[in-house]
FIKOLZA-1660 file (N, C-alpha, C; in steps of 0.1 Angstrom, whole numbers, plus 5000, padded with zeros to 4 digits):
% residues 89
   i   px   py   pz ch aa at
   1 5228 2941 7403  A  X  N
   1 5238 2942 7393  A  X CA
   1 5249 2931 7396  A  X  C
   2 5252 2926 7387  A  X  N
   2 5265 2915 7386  A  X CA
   2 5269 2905 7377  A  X  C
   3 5280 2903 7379  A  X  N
   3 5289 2902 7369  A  X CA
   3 5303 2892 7369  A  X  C
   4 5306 2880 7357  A  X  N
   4 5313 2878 7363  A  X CA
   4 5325 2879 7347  A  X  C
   5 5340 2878 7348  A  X  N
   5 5345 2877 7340  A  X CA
   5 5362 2870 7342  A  X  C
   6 5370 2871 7337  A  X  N
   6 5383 2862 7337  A  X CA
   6 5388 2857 7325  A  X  C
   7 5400 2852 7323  A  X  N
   7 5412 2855 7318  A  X CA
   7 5412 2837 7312  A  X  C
   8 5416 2834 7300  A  X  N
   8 5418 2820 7297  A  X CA
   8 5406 2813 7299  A  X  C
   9 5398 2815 7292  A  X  N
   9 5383 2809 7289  A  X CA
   9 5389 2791 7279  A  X  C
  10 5396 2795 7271  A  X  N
  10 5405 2779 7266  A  X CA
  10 5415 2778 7271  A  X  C
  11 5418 2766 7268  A  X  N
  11 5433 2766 7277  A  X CA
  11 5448 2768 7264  A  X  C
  12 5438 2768 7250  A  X  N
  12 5448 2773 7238  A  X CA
  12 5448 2789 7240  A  X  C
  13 5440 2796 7246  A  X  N
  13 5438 2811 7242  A  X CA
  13 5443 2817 7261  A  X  C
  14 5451 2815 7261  A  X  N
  14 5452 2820 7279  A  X CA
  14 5452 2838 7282  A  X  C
  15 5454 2841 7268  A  X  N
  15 5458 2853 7275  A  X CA
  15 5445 2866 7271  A  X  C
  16 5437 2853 7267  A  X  N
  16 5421 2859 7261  A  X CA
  16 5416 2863 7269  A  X  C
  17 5404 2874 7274  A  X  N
  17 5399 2876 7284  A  X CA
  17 5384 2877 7284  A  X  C
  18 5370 2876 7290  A  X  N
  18 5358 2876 7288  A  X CA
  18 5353 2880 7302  A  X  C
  19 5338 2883 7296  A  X  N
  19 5331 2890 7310  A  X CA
  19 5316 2888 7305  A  X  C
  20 5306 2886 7317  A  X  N
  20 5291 2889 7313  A  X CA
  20 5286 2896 7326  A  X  C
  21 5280 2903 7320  A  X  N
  21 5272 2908 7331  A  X CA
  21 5257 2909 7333  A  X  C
  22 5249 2910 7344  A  X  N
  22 5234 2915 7345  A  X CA
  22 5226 2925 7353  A  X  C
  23 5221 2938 7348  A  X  N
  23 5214 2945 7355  A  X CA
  23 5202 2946 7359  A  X  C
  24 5199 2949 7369  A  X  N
  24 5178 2950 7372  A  X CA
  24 5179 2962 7383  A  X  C
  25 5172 2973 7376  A  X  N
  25 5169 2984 7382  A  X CA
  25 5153 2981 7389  A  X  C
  26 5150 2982 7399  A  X  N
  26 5136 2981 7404  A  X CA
  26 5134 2994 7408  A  X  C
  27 5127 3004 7400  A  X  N
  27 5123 3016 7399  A  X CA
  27 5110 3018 7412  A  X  C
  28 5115 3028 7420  A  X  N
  28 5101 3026 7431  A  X CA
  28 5087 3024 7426  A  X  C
  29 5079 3020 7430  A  X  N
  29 5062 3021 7426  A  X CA
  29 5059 3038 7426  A  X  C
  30 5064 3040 7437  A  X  N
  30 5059 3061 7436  A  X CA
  30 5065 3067 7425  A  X  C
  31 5075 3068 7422  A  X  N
  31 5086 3069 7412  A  X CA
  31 5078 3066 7395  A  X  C
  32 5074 3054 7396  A  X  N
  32 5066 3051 7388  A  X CA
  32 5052 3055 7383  A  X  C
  33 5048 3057 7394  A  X  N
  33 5034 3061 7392  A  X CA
  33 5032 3077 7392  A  X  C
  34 5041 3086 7402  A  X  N
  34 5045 3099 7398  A  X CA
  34 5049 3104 7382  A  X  C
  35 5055 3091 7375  A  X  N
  35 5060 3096 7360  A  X CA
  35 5048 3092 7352  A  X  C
  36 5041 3086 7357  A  X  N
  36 5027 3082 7345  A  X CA
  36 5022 3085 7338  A  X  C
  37 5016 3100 7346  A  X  N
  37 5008 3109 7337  A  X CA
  37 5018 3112 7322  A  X  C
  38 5032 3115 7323  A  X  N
  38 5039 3120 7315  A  X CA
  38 5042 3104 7313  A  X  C
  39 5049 3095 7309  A  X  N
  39 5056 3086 7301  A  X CA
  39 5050 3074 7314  A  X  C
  40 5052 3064 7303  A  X  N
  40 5049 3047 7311  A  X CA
  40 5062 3039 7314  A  X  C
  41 5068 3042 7330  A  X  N
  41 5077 3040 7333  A  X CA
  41 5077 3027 7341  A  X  C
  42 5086 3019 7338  A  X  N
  42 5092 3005 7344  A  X CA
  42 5099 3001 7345  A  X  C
  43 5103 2989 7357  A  X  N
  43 5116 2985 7350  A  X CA
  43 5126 2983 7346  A  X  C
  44 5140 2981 7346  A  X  N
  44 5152 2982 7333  A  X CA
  44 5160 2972 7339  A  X  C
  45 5162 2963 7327  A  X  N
  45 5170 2955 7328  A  X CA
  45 5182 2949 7313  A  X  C
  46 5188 2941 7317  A  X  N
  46 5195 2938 7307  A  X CA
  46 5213 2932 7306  A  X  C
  47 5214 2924 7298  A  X  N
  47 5227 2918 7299  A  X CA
  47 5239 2922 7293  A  X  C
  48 5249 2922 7290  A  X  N
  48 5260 2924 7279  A  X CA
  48 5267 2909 7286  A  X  C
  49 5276 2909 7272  A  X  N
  49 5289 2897 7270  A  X CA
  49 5301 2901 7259  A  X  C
  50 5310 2897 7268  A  X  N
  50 5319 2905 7256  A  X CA
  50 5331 2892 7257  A  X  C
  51 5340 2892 7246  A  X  N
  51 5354 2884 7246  A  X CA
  51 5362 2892 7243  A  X  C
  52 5377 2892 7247  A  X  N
  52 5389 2901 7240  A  X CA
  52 5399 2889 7237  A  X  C
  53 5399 2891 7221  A  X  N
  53 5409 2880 7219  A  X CA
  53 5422 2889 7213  A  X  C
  54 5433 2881 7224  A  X  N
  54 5446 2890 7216  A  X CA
  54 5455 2880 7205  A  X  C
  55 5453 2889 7196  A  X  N
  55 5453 2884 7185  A  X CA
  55 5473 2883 7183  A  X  C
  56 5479 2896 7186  A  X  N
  56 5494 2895 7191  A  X CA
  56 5493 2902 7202  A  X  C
  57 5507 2907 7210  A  X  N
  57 5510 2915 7219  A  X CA
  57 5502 2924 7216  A  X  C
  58 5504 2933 7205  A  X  N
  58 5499 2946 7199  A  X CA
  58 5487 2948 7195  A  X  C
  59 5481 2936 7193  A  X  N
  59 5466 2938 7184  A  X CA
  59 5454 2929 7193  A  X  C
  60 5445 2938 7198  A  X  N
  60 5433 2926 7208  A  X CA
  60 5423 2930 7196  A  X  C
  61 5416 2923 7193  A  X  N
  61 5405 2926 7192  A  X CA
  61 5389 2919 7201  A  X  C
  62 5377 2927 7203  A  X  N
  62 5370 2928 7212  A  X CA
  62 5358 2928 7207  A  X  C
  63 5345 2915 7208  A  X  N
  63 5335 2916 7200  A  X CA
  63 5326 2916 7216  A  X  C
  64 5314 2924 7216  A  X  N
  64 5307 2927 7226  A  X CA
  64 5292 2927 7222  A  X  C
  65 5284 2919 7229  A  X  N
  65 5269 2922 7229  A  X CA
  65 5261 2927 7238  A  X  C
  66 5252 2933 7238  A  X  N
  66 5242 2941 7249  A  X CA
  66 5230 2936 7245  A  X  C
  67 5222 2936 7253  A  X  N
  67 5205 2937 7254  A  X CA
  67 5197 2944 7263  A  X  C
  68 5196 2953 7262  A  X  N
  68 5185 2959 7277  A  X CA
  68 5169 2963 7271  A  X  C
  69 5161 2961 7279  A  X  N
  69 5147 2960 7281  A  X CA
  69 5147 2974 7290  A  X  C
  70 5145 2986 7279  A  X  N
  70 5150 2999 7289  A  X CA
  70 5134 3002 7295  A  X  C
  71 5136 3011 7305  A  X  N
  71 5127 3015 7318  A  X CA
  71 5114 3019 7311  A  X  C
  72 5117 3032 7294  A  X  N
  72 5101 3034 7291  A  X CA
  72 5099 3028 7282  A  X  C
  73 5084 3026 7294  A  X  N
  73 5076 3018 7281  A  X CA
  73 5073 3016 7268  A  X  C
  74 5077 3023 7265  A  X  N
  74 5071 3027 7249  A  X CA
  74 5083 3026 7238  A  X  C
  75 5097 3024 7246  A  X  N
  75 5107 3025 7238  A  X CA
  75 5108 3006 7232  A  X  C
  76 5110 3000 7223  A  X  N
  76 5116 2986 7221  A  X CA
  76 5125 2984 7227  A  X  C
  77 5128 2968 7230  A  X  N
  77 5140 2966 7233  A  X CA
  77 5150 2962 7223  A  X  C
  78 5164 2964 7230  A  X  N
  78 5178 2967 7223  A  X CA
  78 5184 2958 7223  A  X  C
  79 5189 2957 7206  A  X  N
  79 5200 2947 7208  A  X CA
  79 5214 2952 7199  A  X  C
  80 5226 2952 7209  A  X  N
  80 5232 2963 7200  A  X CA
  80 5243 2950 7201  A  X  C
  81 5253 2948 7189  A  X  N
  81 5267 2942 7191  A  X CA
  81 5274 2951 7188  A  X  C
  82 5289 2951 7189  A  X  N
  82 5303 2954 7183  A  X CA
  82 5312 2949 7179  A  X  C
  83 5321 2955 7179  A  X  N
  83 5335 2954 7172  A  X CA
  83 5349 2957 7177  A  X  C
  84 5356 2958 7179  A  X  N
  84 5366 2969 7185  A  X CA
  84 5379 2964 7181  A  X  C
  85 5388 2968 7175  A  X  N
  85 5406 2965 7176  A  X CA
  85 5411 2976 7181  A  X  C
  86 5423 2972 7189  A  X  N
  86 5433 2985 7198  A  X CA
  86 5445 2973 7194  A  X  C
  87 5451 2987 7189  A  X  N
  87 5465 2984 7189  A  X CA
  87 5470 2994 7193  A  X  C
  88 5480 2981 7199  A  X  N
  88 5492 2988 7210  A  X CA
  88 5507 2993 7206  A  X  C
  89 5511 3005 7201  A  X  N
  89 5524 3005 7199  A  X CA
  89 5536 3002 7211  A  X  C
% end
């Protein structure tokens, strides 16, 4: 797992903030093969990236993407984005 993120990605947007990250679960072989009979287990990995742009003091808004390649087999993989505003009184 890791990840990196920080503050002022432009030099017009300084007070913007961003991050990406990446996971990889390496599920034991026993682990794996113990769950077989029941479900086809593997693997799990996957990224997110997100930006927070502040729009004023009061108002950020936050657009975020994911992808994970989850552990069972049999499920697709994911691709989820967002949305987000917080405002700050």
């Amino acid at each position: 797992m890791g990840g990196v993120g920080g503050k002022g990605l432009f030099a017009s947007r300084p007070n913007d903030t961003f991050g990406v990250g990446n996971f990889y679960v390496d599920f034991s072989d026993d682990l794996q093969s113990s769950l077989n009979p029941l479900v086809t287990f593997q693997d799990e990995q996957g990224v997110e990236a997100f930006y927070n742009y502040l729009a004023t003091e009061w108002l950020h808004v936050a657009a975020d993407l994911q992808y994970v390649n989850p552990a069972l087999g049999d499920a697709n993989d994911a691709l989820v984005a967002g949305l987000r505003a917080t405002i700050r009184l």
